[in-house]
Structures are given as C-alpha cells and as structure tokens.
DSSP file (Angstrom, degrees, kcal/mol; ACC not computed):
  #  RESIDUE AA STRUCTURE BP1 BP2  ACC     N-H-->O    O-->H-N    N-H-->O    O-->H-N    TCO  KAPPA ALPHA  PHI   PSI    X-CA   Y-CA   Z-CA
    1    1 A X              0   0    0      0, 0.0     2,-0.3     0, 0.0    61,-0.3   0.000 360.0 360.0 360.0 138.1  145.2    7.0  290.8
    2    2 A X  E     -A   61   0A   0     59,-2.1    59,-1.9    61,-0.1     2,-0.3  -0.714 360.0-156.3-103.8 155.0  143.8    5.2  287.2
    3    3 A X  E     -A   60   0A   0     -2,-0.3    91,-0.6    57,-0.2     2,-0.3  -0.883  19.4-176.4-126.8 148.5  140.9    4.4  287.3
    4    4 A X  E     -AB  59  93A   0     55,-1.0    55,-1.6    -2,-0.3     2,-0.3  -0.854   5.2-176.6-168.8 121.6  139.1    1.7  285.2
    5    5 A X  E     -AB  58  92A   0     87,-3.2    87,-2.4    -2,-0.3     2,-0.3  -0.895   2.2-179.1-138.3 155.0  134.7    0.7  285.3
    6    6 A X  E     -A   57   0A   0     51,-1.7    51,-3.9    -2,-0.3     2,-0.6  -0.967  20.7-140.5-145.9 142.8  133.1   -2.0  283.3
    7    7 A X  E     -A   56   0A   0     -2,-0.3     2,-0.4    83,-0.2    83,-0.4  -0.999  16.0-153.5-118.2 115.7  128.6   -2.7  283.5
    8    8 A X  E     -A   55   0A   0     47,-2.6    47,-1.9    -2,-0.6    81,-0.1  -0.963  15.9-133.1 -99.6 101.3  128.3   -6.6  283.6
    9    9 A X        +     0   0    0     -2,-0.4    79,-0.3    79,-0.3    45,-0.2  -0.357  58.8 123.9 -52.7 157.7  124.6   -6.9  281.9
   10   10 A X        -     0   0    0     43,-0.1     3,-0.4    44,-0.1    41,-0.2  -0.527  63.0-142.3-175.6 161.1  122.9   -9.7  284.6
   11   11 A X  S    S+     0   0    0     -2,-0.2     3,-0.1     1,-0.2    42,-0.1   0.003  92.5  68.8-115.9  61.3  120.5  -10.0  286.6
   12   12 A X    >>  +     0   0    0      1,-0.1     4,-2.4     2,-0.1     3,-0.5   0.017  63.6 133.2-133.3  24.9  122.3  -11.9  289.6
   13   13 A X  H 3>  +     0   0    0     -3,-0.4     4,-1.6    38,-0.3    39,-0.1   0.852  62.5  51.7 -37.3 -48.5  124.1   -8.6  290.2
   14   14 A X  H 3> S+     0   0    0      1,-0.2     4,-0.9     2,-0.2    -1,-0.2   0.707 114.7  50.3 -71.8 -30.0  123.4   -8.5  294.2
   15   15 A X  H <> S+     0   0    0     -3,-0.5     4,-1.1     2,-0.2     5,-0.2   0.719 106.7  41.6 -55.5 -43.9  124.8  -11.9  294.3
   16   16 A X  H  X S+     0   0    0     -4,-2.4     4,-1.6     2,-0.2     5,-0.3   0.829 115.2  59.8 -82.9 -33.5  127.9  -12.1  292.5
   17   17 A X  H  X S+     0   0    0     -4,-1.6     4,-1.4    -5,-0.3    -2,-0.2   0.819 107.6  51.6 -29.6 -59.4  128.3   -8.7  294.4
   18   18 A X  H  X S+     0   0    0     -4,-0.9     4,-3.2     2,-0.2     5,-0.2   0.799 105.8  43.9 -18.5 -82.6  127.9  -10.7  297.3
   19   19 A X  H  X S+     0   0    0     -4,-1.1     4,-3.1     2,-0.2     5,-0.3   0.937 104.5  63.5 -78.6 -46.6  130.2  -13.4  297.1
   20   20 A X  H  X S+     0   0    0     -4,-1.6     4,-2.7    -5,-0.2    -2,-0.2   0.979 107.2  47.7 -30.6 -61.8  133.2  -11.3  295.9
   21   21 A X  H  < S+     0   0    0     -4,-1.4    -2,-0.2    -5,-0.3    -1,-0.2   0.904 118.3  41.5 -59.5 -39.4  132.9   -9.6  299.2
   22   22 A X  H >X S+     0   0    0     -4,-3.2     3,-3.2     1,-0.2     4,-0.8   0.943 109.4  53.0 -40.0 -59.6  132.8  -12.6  300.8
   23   23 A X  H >< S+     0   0    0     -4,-3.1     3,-0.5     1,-0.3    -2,-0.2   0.904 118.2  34.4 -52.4 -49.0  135.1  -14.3  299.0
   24   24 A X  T 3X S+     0   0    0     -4,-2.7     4,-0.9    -5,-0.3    -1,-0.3  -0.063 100.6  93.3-105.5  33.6  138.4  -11.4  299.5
   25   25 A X  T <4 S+     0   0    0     -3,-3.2    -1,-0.2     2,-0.1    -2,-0.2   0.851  77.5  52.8 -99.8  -8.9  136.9  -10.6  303.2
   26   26 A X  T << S+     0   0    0     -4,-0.8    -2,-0.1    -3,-0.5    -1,-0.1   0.534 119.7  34.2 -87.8  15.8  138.8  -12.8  304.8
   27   27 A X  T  4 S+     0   0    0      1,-0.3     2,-0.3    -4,-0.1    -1,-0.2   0.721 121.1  19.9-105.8 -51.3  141.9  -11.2  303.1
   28   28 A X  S  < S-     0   0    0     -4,-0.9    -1,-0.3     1,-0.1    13,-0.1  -0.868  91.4 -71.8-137.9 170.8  141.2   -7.7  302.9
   29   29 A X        -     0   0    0     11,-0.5    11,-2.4    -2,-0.3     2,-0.3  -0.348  57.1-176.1 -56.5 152.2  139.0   -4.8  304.2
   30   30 A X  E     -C   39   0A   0      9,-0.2     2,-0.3    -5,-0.1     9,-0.2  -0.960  21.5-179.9-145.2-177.1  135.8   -5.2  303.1
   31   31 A X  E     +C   38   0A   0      7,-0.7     7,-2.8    -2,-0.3     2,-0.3  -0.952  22.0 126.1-155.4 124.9  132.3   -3.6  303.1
   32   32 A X  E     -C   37   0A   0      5,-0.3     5,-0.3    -2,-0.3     2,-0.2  -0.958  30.7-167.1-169.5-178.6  129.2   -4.3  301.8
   33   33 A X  E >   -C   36   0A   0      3,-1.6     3,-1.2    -2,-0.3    -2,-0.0  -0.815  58.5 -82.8-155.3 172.5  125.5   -4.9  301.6
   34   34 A X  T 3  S+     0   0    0      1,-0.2   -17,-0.1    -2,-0.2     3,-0.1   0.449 130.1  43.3 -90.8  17.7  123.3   -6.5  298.7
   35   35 A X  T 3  S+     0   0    0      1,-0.4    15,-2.0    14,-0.1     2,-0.3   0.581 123.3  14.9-107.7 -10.7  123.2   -3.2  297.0
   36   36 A X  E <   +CD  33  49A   0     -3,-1.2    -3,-1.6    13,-0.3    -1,-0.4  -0.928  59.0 177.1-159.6 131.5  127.1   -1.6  297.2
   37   37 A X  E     -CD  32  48A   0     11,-0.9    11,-0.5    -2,-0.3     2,-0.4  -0.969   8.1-164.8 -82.4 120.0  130.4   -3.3  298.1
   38   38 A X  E     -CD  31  47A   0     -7,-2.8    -7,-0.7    -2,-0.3     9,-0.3  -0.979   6.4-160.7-133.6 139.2  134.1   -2.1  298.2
   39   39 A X  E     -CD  30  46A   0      7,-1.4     7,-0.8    -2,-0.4     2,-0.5  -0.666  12.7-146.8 -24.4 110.4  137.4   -4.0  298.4
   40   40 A X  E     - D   0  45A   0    -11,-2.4   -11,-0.5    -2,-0.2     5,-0.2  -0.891  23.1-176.0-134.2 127.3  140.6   -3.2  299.3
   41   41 A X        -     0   0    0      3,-1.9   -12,-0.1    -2,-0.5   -17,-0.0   0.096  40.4-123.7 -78.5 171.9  143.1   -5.0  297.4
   42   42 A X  S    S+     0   0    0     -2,-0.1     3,-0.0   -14,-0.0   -14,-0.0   0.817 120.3  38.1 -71.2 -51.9  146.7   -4.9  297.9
   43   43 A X  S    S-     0   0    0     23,-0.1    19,-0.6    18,-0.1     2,-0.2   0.781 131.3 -50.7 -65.4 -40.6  146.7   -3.8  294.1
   44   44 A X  E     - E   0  61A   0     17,-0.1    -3,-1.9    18,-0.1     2,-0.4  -0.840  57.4 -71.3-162.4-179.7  143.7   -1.7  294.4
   45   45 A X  E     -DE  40  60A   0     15,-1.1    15,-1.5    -2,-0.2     2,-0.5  -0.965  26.8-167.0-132.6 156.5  140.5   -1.0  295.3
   46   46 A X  E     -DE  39  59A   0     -7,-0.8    -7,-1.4    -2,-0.4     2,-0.2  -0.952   2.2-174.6-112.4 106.0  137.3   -2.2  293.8
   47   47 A X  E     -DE  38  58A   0     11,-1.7    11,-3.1    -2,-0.5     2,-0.3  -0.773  11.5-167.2-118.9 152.0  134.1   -0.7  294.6
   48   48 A X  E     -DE  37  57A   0    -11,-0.5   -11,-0.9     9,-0.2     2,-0.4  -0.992  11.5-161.4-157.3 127.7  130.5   -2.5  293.0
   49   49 A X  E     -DE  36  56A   0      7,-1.3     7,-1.9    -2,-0.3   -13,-0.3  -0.956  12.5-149.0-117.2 146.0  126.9   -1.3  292.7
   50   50 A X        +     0   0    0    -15,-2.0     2,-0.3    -2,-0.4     5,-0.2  -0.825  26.7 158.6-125.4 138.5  124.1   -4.1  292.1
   51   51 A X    >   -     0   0    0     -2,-0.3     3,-1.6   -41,-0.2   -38,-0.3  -0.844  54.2 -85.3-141.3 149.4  120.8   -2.9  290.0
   52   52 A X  T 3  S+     0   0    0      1,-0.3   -39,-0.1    -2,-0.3     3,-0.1   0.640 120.0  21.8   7.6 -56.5  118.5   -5.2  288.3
   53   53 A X  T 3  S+     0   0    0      1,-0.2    -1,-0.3   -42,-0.1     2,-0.2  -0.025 120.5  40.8-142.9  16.8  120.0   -5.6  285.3
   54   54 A X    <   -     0   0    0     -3,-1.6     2,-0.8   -45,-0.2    -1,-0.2  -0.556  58.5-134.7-167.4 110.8  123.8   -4.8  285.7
   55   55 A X  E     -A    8   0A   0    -47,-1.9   -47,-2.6    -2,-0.2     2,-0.5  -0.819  31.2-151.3 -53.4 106.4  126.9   -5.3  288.4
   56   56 A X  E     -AE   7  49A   0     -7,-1.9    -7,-1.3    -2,-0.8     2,-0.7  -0.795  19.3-172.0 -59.4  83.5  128.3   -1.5  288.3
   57   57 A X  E     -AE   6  48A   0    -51,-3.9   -51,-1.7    -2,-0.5     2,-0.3  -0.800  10.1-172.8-114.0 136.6  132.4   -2.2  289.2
   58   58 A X  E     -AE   5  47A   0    -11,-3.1   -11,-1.7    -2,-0.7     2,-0.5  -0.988  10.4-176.4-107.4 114.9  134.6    0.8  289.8
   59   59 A X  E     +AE   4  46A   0    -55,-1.6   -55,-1.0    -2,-0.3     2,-0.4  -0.872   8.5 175.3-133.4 152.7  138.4   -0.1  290.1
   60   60 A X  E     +AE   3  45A   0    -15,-1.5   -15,-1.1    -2,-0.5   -57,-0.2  -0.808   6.3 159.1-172.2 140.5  141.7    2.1  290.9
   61   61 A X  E     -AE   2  44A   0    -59,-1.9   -59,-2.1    -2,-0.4   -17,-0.1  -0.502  44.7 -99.6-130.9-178.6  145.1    1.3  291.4
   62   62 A X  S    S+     0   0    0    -19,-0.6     2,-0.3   -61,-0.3   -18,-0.1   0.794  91.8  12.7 -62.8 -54.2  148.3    3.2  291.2
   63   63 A X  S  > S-     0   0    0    -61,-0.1     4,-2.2   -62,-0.1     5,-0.2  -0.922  83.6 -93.5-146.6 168.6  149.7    2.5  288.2
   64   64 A X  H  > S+     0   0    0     -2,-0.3     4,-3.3     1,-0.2     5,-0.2   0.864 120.8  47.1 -44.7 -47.8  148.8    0.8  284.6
   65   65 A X  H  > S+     0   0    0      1,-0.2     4,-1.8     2,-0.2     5,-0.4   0.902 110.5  47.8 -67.3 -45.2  150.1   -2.6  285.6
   66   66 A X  H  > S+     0   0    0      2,-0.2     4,-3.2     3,-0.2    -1,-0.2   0.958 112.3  45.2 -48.1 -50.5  148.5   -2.7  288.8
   67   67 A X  H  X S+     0   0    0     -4,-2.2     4,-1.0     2,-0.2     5,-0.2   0.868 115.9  61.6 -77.7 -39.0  144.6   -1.6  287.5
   68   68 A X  H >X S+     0   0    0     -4,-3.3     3,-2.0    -5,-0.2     4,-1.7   0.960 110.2  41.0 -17.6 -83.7  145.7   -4.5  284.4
   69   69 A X  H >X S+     0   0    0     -4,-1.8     4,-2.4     1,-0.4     3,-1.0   0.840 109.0  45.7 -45.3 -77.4  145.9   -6.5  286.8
   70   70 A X  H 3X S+     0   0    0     -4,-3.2     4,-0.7    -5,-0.4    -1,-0.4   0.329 111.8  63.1 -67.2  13.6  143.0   -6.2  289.4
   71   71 A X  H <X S+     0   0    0     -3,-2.0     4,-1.6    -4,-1.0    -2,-0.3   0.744 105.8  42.9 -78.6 -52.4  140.6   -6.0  286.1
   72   72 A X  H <X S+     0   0    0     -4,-1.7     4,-0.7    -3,-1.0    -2,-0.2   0.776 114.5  48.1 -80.1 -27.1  141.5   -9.2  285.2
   73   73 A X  H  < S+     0   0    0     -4,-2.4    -1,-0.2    -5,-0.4    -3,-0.1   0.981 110.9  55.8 -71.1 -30.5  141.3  -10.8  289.0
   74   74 A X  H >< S+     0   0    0     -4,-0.7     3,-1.7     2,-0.2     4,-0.2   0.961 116.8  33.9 -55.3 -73.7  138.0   -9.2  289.4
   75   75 A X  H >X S+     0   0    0     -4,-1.6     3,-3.4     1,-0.3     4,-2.0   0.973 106.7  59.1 -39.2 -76.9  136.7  -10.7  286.6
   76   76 A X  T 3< S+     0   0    0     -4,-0.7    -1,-0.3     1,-0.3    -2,-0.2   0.221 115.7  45.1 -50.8  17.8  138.3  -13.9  286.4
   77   77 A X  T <4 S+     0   0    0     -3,-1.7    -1,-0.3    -2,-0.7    -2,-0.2   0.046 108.6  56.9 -75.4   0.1  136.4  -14.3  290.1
   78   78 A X  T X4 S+     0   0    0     -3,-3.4     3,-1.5    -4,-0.2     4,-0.4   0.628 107.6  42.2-120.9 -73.5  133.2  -12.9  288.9
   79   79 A X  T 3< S+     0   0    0     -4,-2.0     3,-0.4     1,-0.3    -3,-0.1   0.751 104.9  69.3 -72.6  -8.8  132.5  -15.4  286.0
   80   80 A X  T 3  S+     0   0    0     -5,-0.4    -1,-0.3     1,-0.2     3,-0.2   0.725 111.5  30.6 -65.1 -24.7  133.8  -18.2  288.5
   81   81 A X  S <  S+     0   0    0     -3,-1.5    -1,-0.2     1,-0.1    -2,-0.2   0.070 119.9  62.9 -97.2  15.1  130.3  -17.4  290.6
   82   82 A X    >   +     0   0    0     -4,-0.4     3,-0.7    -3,-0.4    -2,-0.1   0.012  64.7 123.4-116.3   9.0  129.1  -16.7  287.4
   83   83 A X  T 3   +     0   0    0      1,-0.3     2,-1.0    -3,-0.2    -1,-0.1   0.866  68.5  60.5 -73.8 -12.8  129.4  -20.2  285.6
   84   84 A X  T 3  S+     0   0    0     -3,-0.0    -1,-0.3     2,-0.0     2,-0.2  -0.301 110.6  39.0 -93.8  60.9  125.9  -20.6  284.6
   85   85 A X  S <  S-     0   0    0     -2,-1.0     2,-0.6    -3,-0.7    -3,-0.1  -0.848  81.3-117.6-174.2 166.3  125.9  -17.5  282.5
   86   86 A X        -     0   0    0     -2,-0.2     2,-0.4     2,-0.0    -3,-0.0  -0.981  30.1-166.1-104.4 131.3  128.3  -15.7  280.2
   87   87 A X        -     0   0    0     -2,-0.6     2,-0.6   -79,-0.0   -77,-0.1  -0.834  12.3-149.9-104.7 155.2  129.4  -12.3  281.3
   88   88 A X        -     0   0    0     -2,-0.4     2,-1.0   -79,-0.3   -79,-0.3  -0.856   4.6-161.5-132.6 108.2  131.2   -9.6  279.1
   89   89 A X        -     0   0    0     -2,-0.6     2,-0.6   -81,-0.1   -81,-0.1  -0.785   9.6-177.2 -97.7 108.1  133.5   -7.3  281.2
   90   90 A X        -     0   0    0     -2,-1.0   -83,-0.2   -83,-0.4     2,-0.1  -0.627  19.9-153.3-100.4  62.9  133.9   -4.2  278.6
   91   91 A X        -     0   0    0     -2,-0.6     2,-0.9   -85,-0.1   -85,-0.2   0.058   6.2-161.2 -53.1 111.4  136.7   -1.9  281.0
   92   92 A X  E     -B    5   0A   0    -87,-2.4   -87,-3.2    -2,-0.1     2,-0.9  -0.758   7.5-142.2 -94.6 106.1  136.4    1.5  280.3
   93   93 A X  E     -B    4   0A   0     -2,-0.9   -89,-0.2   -89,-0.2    -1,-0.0  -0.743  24.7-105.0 -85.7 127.1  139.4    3.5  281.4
   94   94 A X              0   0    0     -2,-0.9   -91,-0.1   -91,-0.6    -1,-0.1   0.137 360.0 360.0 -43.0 138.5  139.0    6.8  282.7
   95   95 A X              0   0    0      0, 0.0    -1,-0.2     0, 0.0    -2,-0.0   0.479 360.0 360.0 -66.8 360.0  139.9    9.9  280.4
C-alpha cells in the first residue's frame, strides 16, 4: 500500500469532515463521527481526523496512479464544501 497525508489549516475541520462522509456514504462504506472519519473508495481508502485548527487526511491506495488519483478527488470535494475559504492540500508521501 502507498500511502499519502496532507493537514488542511481550517477551522471548519469537523464539518468538511462531515460532509465528505456524507457525501461518498451513499456509495461506499463509511464511518464516522465529528472527530474521525474513514472511506472506502474503490481506489482507496481515506481516513480524516478533525482538530481545531486542521482536517488530518490519511490516504492509501495500491499503486501511484490510484493514491494520484484519490488525492486529487478528495480535494477537489473538500474545497467544493469549502468555497468560502481557500484551502492548501500540501500531500506528503510516505518514505
């Protein structure tokens, strides 16, 4: 598995958290509560921790293309419940 985590400064963390899970449950398993959520994607899965000050996303797929991939759906769904703010998804792939 690749692996691939980004901290999104906000503070609407537990919300956007929130609505993600919503959003994909009526596609894929999900799980959450307004502190912790996880996903599973077809691609992947995406697990999310809510604080104060930051959305905490953990992602891991199979192969390069695949974690590509769900990094940019994640996002691009994130700043779409996100549109009154700018967020900066900095994806840090695991050594």
């Amino acid at each position: 598995m690749l692996t691939s985590r980004a901290d999104v400064a906000t503070e609407h963390a537990s919300r956007y958290l929130q609505q993600l899970c919503k959003h994909w449950s009526h596609k894929f398993p999900v799980e959450f509560d307004p502190q912790h959520g996880a996903i599973q994607l077809s691609i992947g899965r995406t697990v999310m921790d809510a604080d104060d000050h930051a959305l905490h996303i953990a992602l891991a797929a199979d192969d390069e293309a695949s974690l590509g991939r769900l990094e940019t759906v994640v996002a691009d769904h994130i700043k779409r419940f996100a549109f009154r703010e700018e967020l900066s998804f900095d994806w840090q792939k695991a050594a």
